[in-house]
Every structure is written in structure tokens, then in C-alpha cells.
SETOR-44200 format. One record per atom (N, C-alpha, C): atom name; residue number from 1; x, y, z; residue in one letter. Coordinates in Angstrom, 1 decimal, padded with zeros to 4 digits. Layout:
[CA,NUM,[X,Y,Z],a]
...
# end
This chain:
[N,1,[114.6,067.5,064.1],x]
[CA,1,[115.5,068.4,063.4],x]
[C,1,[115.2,069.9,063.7],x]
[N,2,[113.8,070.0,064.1],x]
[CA,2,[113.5,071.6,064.3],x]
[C,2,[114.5,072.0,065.4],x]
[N,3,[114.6,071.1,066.4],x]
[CA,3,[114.5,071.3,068.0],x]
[C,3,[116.3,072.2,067.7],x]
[N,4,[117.0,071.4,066.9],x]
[CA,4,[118.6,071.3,066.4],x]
[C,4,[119.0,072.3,066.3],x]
[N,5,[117.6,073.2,064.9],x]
[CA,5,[117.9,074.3,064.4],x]
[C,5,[117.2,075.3,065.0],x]
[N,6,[116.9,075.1,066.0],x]
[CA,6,[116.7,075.9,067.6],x]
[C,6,[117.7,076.4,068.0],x]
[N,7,[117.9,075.2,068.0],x]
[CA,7,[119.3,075.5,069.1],x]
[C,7,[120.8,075.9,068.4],x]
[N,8,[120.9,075.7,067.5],x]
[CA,8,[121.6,076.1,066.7],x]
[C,8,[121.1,078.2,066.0],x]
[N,9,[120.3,077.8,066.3],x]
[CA,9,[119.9,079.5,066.0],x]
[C,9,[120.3,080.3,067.4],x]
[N,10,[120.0,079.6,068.3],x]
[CA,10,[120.2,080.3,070.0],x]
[C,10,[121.5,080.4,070.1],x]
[N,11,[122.6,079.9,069.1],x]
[CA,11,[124.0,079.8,069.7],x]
[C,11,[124.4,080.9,068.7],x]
[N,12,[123.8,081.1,067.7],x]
[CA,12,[124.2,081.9,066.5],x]
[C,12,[123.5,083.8,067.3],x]
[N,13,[122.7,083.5,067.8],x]
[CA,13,[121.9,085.0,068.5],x]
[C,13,[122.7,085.3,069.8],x]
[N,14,[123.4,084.6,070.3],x]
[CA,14,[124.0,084.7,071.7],x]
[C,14,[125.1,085.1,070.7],x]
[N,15,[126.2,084.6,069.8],x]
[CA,15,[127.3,085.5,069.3],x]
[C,15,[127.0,086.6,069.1],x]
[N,16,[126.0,086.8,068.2],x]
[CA,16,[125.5,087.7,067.9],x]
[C,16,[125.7,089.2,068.5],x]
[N,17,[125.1,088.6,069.8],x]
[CA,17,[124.8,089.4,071.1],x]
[C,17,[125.9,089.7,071.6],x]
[N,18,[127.1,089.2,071.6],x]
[CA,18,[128.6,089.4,072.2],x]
[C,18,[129.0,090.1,071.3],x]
[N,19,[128.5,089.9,069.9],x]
[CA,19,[129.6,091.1,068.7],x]
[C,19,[128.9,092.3,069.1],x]
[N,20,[127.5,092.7,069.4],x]
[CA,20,[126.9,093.6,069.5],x]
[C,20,[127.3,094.5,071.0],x]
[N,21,[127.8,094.0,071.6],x]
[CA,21,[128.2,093.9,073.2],x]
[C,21,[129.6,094.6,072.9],x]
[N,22,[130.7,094.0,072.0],x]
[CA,22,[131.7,094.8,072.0],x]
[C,22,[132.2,095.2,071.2],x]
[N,23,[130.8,096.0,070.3],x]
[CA,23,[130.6,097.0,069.5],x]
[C,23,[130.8,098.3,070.4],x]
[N,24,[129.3,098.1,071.8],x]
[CA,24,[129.1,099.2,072.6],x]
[C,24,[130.1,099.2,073.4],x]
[N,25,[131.1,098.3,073.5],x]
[CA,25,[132.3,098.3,074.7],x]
[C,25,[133.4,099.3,073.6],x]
[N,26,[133.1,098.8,072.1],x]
[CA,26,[134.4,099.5,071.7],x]
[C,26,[133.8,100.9,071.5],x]
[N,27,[133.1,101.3,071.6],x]
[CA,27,[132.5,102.7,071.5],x]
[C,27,[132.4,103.6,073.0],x]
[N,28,[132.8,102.7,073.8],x]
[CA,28,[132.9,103.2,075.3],x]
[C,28,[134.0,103.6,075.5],x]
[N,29,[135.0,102.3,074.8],x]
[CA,29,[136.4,102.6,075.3],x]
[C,29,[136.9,103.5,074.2],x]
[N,30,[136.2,104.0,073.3],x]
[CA,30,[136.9,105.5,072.5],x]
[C,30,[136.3,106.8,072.9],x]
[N,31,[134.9,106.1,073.7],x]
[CA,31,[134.8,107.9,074.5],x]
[C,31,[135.7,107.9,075.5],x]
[N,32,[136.3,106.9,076.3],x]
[CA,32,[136.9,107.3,077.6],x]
[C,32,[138.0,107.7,077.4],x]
[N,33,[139.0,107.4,076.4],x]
[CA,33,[140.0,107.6,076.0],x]
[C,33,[140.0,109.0,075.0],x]
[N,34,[138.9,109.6,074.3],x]
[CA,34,[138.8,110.2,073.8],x]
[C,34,[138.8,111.7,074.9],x]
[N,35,[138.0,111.6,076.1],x]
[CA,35,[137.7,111.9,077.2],x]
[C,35,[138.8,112.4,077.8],x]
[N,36,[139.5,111.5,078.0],x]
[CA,36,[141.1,111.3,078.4],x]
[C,36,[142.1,112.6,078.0],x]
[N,37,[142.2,112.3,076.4],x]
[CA,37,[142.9,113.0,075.6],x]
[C,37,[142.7,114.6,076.0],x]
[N,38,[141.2,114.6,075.5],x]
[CA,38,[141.0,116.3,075.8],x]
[C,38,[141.3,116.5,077.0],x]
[N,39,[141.0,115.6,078.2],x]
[CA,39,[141.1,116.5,079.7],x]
[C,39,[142.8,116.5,079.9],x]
[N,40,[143.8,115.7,079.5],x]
[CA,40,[144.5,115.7,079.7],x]
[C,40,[145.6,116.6,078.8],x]
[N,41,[145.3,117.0,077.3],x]
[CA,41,[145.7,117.9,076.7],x]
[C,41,[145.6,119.5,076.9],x]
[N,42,[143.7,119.3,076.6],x]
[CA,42,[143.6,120.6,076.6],x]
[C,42,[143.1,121.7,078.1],x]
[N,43,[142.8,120.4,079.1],x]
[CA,43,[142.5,121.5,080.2],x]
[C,43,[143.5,120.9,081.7],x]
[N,44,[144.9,120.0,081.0],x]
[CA,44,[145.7,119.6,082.4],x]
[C,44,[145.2,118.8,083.4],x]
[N,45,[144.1,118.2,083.3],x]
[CA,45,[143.6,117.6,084.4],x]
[C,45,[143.3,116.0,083.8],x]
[N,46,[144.2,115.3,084.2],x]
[CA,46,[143.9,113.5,083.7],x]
[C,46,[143.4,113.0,084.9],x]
[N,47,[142.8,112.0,084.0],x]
[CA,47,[142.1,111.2,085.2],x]
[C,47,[143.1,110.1,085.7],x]
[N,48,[142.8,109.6,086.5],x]
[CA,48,[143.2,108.4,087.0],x]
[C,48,[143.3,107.3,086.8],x]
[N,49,[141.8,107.6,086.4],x]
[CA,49,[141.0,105.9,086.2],x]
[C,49,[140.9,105.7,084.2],x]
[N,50,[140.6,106.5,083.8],x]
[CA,50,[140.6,106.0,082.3],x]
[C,50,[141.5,105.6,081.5],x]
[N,51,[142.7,105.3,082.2],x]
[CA,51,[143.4,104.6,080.9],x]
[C,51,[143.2,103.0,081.6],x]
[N,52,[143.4,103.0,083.1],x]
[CA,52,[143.2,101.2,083.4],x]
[C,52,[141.4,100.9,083.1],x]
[N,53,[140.3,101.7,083.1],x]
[CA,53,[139.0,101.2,082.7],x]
[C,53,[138.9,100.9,080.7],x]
[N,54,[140.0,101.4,080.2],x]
[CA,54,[139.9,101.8,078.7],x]
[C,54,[141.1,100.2,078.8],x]
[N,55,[142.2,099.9,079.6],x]
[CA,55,[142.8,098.6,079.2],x]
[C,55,[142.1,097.6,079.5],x]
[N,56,[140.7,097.6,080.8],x]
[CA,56,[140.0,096.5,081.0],x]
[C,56,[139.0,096.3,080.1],x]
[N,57,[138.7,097.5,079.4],x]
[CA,57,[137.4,097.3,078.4],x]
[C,57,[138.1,096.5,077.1],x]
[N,58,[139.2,096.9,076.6],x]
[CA,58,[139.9,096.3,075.7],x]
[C,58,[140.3,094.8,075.7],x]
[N,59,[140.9,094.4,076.9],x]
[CA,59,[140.6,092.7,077.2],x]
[C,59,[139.3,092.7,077.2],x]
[N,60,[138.1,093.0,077.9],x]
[CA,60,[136.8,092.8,077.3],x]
[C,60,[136.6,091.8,076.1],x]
[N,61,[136.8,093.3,074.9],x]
[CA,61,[136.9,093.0,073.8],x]
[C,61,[137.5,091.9,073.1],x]
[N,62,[138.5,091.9,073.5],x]
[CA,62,[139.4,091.0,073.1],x]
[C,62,[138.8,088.9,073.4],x]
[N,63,[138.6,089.4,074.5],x]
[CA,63,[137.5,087.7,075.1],x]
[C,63,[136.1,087.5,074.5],x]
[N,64,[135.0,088.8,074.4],x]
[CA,64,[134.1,088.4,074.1],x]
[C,64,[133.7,088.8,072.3],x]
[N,65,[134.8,089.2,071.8],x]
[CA,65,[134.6,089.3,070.2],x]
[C,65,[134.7,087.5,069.5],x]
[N,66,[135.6,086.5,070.0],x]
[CA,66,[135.8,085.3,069.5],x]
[C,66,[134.8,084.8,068.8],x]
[N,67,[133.9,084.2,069.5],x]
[CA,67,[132.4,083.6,069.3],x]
[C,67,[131.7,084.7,068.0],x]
[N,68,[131.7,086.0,068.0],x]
[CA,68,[131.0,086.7,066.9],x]
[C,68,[131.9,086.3,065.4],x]
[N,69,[133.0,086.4,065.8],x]
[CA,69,[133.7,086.0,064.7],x]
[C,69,[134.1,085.3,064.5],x]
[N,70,[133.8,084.3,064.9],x]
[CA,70,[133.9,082.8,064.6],x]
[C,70,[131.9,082.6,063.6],x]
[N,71,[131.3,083.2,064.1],x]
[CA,71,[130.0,082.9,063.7],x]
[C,71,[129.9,083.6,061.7],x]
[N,72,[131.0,084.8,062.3],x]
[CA,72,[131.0,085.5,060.6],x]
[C,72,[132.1,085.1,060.1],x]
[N,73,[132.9,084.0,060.4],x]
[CA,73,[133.8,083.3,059.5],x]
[C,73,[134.6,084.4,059.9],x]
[N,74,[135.3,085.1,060.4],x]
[CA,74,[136.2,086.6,060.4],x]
[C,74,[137.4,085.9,061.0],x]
[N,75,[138.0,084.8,061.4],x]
[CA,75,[139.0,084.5,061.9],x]
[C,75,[140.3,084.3,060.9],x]
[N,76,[141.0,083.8,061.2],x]
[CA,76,[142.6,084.2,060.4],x]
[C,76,[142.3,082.5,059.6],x]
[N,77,[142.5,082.2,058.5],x]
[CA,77,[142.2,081.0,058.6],x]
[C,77,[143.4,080.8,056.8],x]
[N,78,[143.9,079.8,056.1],x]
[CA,78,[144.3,079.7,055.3],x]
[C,78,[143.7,079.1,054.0],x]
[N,79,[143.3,080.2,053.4],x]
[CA,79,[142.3,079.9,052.3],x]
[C,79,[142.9,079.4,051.0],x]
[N,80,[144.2,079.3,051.3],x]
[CA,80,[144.7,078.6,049.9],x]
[C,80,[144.6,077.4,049.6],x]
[N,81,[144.1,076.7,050.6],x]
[CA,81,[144.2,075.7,050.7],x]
[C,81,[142.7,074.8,051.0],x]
[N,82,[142.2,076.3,052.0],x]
[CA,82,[140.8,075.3,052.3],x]
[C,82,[139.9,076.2,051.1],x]
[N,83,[140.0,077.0,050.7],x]
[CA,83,[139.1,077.2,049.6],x]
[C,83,[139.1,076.1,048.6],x]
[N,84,[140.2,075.9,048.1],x]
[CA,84,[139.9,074.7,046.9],x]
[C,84,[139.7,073.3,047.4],x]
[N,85,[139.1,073.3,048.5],x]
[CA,85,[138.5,071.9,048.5],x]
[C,85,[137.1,071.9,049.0],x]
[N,86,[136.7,070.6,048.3],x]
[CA,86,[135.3,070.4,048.0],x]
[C,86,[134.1,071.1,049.4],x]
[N,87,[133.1,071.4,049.6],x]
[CA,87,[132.3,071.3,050.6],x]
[C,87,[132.8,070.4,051.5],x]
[N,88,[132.2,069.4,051.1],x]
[CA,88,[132.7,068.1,052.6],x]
[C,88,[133.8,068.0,052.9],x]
[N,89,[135.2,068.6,052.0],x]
[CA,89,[136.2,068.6,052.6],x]
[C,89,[136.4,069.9,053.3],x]
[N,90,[135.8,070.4,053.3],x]
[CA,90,[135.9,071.8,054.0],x]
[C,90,[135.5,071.6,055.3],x]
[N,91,[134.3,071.0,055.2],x]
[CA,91,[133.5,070.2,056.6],x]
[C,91,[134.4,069.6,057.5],x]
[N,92,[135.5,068.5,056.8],x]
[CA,92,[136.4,067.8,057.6],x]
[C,92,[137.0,069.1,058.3],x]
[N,93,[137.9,069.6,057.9],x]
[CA,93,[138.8,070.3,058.0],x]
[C,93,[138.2,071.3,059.5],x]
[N,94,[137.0,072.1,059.1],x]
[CA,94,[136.7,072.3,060.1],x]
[C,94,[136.7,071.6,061.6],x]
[N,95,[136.0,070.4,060.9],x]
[CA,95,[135.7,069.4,062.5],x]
[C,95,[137.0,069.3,063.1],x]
[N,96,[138.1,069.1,061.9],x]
[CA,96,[139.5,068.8,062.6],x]
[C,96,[139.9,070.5,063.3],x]
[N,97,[139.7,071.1,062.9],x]
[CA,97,[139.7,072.3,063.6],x]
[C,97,[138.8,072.6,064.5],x]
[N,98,[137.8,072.1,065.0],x]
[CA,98,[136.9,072.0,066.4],x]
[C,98,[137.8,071.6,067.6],x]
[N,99,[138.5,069.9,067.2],x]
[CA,99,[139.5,069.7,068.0],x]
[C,99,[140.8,070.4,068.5],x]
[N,100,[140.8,071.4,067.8],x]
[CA,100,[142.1,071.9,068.6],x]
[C,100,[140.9,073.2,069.4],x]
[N,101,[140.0,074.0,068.9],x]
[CA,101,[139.6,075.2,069.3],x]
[C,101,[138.9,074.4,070.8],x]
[N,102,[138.1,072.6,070.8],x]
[CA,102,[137.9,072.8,072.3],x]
[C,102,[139.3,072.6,073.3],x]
[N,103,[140.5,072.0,072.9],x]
[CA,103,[141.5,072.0,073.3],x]
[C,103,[142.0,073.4,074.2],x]
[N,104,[141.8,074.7,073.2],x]
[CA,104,[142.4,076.0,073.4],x]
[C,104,[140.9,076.0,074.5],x]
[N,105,[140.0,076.5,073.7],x]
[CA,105,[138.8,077.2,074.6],x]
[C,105,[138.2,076.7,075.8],x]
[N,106,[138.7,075.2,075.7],x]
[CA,106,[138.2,074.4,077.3],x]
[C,106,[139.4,074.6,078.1],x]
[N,107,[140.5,075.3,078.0],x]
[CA,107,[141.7,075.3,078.9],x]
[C,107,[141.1,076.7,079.4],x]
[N,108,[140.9,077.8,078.4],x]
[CA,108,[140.4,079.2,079.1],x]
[C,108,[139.3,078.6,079.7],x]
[N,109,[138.1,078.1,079.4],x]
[CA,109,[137.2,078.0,080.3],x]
[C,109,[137.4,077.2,081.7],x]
[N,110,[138.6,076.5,081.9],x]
[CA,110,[138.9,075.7,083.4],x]
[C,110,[139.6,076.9,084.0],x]
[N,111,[140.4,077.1,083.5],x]
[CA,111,[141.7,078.5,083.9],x]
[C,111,[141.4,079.4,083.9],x]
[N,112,[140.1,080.1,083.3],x]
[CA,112,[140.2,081.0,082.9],x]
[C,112,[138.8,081.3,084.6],x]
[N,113,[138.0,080.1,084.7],x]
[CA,113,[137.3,080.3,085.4],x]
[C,113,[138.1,080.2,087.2],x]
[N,114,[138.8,079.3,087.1],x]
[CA,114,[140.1,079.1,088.0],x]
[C,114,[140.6,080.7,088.9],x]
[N,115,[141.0,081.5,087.9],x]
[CA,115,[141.9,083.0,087.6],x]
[C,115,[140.3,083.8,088.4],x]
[N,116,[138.9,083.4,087.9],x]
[CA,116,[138.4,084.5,088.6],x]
[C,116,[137.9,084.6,089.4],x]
[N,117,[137.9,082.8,090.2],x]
[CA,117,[137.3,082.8,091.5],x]
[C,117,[138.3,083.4,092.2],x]
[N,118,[139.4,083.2,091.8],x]
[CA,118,[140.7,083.6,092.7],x]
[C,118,[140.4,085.3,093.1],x]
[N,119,[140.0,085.9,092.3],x]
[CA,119,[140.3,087.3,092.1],x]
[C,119,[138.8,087.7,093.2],x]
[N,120,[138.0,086.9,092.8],x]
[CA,120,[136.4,087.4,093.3],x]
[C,120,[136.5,086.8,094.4],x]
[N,121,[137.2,085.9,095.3],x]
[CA,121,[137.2,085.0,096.6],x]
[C,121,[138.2,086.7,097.3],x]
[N,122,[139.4,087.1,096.3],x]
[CA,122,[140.3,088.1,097.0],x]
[C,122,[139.4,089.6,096.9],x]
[N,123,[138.6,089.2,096.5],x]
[CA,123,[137.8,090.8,096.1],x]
[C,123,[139.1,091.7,095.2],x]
[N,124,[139.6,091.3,094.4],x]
[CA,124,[141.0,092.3,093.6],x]
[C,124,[140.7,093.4,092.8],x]
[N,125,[140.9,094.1,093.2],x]
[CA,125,[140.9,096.2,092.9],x]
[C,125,[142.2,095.9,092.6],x]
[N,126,[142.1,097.2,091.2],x]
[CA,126,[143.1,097.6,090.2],x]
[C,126,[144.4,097.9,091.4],x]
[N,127,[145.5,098.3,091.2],x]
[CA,127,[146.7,098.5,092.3],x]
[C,127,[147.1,100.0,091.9],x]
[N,128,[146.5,100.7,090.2],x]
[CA,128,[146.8,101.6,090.2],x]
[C,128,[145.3,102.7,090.8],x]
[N,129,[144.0,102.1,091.1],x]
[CA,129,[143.0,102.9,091.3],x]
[C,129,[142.1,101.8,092.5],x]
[N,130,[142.0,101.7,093.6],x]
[CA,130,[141.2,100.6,094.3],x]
[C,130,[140.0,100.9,094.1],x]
[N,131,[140.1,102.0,093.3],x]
[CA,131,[137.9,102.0,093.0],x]
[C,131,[137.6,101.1,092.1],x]
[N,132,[138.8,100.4,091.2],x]
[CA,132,[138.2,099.9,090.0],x]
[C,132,[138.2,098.1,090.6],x]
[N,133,[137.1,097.3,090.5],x]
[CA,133,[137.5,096.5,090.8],x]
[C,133,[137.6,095.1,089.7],x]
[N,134,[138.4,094.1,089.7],x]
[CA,134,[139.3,093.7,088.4],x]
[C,134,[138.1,092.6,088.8],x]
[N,135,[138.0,091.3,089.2],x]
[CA,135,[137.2,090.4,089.2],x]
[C,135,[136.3,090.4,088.4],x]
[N,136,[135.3,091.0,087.9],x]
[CA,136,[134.2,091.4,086.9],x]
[C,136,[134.9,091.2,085.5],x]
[N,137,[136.1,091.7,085.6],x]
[CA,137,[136.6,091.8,084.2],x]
[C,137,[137.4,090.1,084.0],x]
[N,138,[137.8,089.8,085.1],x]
[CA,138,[138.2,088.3,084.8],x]
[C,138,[137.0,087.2,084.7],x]
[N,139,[135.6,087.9,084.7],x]
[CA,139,[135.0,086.6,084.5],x]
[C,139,[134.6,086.5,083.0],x]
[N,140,[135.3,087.8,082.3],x]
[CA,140,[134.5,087.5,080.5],x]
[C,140,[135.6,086.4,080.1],x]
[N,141,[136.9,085.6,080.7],x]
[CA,141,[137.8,085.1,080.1],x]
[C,141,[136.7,083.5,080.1],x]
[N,142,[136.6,083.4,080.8],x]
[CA,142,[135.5,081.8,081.0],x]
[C,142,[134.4,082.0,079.8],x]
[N,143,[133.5,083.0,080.1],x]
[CA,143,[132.3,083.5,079.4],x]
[C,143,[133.0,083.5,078.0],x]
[N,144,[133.8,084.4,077.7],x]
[CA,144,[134.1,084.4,076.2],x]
[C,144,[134.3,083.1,075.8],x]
[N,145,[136.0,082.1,076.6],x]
[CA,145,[135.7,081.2,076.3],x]
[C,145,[134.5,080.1,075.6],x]
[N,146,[133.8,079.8,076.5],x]
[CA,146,[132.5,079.6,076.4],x]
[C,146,[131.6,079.9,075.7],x]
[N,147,[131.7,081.3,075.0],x]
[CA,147,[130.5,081.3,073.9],x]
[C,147,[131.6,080.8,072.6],x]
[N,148,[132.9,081.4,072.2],x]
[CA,148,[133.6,080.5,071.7],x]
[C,148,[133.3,078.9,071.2],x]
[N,149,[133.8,078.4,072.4],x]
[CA,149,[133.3,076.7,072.2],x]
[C,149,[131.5,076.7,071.9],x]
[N,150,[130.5,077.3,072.1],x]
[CA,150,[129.3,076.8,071.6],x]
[C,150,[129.1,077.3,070.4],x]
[N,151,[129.9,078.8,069.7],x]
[CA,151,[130.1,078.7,068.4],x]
[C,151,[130.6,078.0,067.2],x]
[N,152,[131.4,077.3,068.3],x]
[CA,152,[132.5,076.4,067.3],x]
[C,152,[131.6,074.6,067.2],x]
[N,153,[130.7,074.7,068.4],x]
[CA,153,[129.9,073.0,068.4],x]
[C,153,[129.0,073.4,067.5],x]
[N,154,[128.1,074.7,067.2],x]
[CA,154,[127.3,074.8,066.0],x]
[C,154,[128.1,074.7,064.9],x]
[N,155,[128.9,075.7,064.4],x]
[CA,155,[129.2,075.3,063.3],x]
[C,155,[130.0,073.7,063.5],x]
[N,156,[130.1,073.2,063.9],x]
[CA,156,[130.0,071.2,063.5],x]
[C,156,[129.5,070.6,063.6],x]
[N,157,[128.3,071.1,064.2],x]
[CA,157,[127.4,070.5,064.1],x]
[C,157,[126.6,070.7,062.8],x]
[N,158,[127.0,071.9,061.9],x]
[CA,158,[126.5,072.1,060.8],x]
[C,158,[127.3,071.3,060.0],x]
[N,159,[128.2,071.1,059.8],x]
[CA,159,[129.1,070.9,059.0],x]
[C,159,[129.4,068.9,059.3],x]
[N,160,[128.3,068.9,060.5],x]
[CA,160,[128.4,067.4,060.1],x]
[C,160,[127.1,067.1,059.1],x]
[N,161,[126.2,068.2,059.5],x]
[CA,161,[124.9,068.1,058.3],x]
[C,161,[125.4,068.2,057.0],x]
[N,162,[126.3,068.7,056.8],x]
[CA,162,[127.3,068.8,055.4],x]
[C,162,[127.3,067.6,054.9],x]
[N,163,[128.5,067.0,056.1],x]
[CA,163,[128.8,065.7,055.1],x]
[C,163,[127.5,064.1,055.7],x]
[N,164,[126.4,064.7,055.9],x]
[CA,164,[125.4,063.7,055.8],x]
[C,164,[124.7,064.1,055.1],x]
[N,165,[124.8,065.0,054.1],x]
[CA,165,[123.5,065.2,053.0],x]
[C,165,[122.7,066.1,053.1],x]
[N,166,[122.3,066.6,054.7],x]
[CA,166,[121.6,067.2,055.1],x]
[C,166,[121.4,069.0,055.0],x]
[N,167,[122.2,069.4,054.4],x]
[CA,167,[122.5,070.8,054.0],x]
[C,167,[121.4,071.3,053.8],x]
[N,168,[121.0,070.8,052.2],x]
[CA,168,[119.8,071.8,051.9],x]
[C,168,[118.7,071.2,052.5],x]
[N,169,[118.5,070.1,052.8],x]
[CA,169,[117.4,069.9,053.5],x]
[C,169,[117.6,071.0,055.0],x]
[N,170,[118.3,071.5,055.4],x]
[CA,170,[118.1,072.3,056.5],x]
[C,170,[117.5,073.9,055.7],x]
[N,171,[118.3,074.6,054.9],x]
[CA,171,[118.3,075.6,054.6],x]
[C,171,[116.9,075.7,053.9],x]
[N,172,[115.9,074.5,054.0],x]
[CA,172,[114.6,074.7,053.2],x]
[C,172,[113.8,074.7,054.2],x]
[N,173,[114.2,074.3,055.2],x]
[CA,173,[112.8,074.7,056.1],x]
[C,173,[113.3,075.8,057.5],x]
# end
């Protein structure tokens, strides 16, 4: 049971680490754009490159935020419904909702990994800047994927301890 809540803690620190990751991505993509603004307002000279590195940081964002907020419960979910039922029915409900999230997140992780060999076999640079090169940014579609689905196997895997009794016996050691 230790080994479980090992591993279960390693999937919880690795979200962790992605929410903390595009925290600093979202603080990057508001200097560059912030960057942007002034050079392009107040002294006429825009860049080139900062609005397609501020749209690639934003997909970023967009792929590797899932997994963090899936770990802080932060997703869109309908509580009118799943609030008022019991613990273990909340447990079902989730698990039944594991099945569609490996559905969704194992399609990005085939496709998504599919999409970036393609791009990294073509070497593919932006078409508005060929300094920027896009491949890098198609591999967080797999990766997010992927921390996704191992966020989503812990919490059911917690939530099968739910409905085996096992709850507080976890939360005490």
C-alpha cells in the first residue's frame, strides 16, 4: 500500500509541476506581449516574432494546464448533481468519467504524438518567422495528454480506495 501511495504522490508532484510550469509560461507570455505593446505603441518598432512565440506559449498552456487541474478538481464539472451524492457515488461517477477522459486523452496521446513526429521528421519553422521552430511546441500535445491520463488513473485509483473502504485507512498513514 506504501509503494501505491508513492506513486500516487509522484503523479500528484508531476501535475503539480506542469501547473507550476505554466504559471512561468503564463508570466512569459505577458512579458512578451507586454513587450510587444510598448515597442509597438510607444517607440514604432514591432517585433516579428512575439505575437507567434506568445500564440505558441499559449497552446502551451492550454496542453499542459489539464493534469494540474484535474489534480485541484478545477475542471468544469456538474455539481448539481454530483454534489448530492453519497462519497461512493461520487467515486462511481468519477470512474465513469475516467472512461471517457482515457477515450479523449489516449486519442491526443496517439495523434497528438502522430502530429509531432511529422513536424520534427519535417524540421517545421513557423511560416510567419523560420527562426521559430514549431515541433517543440507540438510535442506538449502528447505530454500534456499524458500527464492528463496519469492524473486521471490516480484519482481512480483513489476513488477505487473510496469504494473499498480504504479511504481513511490511507489518509492515516
Amino acid at each position: 500500500m506504501q509503494t501505491l501511495l508513492r506513486f500516487l504522490s509522484l503523479i500528484d508532484a508531476l501535475s503539480l509541476w506542469s501547473g507550476r510550469l505554466v504559471a512561468w509560461l503564463t508570466f512569459l507570455a505577458v512579458l512578451i506581449l507586454t513587450s510587444e505593446v510598448v515597442r509597438r505603441y510607444f517607440f514604432n518598432a514591432p517585433t516579428q516574432w512575439a505575437h507567434e512565440v506568445s500564440t505558441l506559449l499559449f497552446g502551451l498552456l492550454y496542453v499542459l494546464a489539464g493534469a494540474y487541474a484535474l489534480k485541484e478538481k478545477a475542471h468544469v464539472g456538474v455539481d448539481i448533481f454530483y454534489s448530492r451524492l453519497p462519497r461512493k457515488g461520487q467515486a462511481w461517477a468519477n470512474i465513469l468519467g475516467f472512461i471517457f477522459l482515457m477515450l479523449f486523452a489516449g486519442t491526443l496521446v496517439a495523434y497528438g504524438w502522430k502530429f509531432f513526429l511529422a513536424s520534427w521528421q519535417n524540421r517545421e519553422f513557423s511560416l510567419a518567422n523560420q527562426a521559430i521552430p514549431i515541433f517543440p511546441f507540438k510535442l506538449a500535445i502528447p505530454v500534456g495528454a499524458a500527464l492528463l491520463l496519469l492524473q486521471g488513473l490516480a484519482n481512480t485509483i483513489r476513488d477505487i480506495l473510496v469504494l473499498l473502504g480504504k479511504e481513511e485507512e490511507d489518509r492515516a498513514h
